[in-house]
C-alpha positions in Angstrom: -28.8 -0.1 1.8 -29.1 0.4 -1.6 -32.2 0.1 -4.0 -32.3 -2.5 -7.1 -33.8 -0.6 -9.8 -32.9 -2.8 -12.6 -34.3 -3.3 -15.9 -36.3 -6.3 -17.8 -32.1 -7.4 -19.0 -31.1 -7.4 -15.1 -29.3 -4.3 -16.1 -29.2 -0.9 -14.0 -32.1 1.0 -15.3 -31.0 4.3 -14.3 -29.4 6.2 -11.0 -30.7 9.3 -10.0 -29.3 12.5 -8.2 -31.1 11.2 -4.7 -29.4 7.8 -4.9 -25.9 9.5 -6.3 -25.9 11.9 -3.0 -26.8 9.2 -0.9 -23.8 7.5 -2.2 -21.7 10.0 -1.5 -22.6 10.6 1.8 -22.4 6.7 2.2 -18.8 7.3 1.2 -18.2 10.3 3.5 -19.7 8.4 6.6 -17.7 5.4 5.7 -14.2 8.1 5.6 -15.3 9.1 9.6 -16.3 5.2 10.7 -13.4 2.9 12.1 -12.9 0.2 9.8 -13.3 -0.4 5.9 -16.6 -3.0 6.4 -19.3 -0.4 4.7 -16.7 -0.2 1.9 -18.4 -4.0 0.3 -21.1 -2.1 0.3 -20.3 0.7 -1.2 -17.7 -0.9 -4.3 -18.3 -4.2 -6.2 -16.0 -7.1 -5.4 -13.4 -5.9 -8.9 -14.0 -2.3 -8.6 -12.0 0.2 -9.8 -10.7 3.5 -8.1 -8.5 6.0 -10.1 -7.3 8.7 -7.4 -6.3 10.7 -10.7 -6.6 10.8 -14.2 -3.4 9.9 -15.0 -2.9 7.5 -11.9 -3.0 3.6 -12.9 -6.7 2.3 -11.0 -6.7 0.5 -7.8 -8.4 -2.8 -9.0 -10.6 -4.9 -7.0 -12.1 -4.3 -3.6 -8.9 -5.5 -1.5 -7.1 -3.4 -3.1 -9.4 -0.4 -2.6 -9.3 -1.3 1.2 -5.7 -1.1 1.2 -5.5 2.2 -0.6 -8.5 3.5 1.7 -6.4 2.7 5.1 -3.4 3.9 3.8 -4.6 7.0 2.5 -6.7 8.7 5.5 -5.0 9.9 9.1 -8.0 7.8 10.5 -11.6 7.7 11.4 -11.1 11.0 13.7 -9.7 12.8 10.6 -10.9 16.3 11.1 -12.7 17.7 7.9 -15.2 19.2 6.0 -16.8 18.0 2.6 -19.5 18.9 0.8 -20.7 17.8 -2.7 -23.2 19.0 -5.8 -23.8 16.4 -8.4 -23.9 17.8 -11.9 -25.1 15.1 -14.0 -26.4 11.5 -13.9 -26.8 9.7 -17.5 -27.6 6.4 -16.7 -25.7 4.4 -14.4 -23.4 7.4 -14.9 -22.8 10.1 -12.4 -20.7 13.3 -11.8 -20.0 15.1 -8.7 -18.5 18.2 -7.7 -16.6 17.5 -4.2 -15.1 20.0 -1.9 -12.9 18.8 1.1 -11.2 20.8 3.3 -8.9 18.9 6.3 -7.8 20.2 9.7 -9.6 22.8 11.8 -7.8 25.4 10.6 -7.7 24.1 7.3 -4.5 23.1 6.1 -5.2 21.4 2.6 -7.8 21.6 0.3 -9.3 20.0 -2.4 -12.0 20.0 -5.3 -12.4 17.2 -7.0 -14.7 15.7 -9.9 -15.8 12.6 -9.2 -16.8 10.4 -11.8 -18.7 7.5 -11.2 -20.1 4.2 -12.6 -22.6 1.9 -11.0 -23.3 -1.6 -11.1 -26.9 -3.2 -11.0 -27.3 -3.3 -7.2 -26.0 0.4 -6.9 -22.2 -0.3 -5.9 -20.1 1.5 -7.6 -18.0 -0.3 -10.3 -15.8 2.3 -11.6 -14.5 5.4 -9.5 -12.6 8.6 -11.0 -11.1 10.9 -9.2 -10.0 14.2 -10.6 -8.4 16.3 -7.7 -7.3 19.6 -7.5 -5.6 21.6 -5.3 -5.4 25.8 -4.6 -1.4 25.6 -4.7 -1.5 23.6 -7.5 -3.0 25.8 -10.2 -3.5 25.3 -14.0 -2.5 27.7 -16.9 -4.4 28.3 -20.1 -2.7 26.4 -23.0 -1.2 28.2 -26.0 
């Protein structure tokens, strides 16, 4: 599923924006599909997933199954997402996500997702920064 692009020290040369939306539509199609198999495709075997930035990471791709069943309604989930990704350094990459569950929509979400890939384009490290309309920041000071 994914391309090797690595370089002459077996290290990830580089992700691009093509590969990083492909990822994220991976993960998307993955949210809608019974099961959590595409998720060993998807993470490395001692991945990390932060659902927040002050949340202690999910470590390890059991783990990461666990928190992935427990956390969605199921495979029939009604919702919209779409993404942008703003920036790839790397085997870096940032993405803009939008989610919006239920038809009508009953919660929302933008998130920044921050990610890190591994050699064979799993990700290694997931970030999650979520935010919610009812949940709004204030200017500091």
């Amino acid at each position: 599923m994914w391309e090797i692009r690595a370089g002459g020290d077996g290290r990830l040369a580089a992700m691009d924006r093509n590969r990083v939306a492909a990822w994220i539509a991976a993960y998307e199609q993955a949210w809608r599909t019974p099961g959590t198999a595409a998720l060993g495709t998807m993470f490395t075997p001692d991945a990390t997933y932060q659902q927040g930035p002050y949340r202690d990471p999910v470590v390890g791709l059991p783990a990461i199954v666990r928190m992935w069943d427990g956390e969605r309604d199921g495979p029939d989930e009604v919702f919209q997402m779409t993404s942008e990704v703003v920036a790839v350094d790397g085997d870096t990459a940032v993405a803009r996500v939008q989610v919006r569950y239920g038809d009508p929509v009953h919660q929302e979400w933008r998130d920044l997702w921050i990610m890190r890939f591994a050699e064979d384009g799993r990700c290694l490290s997931f970030e999650e920064w979520p935010f919610a309309p009812e949940r709004r920041t204030t200017a500091a000071g």
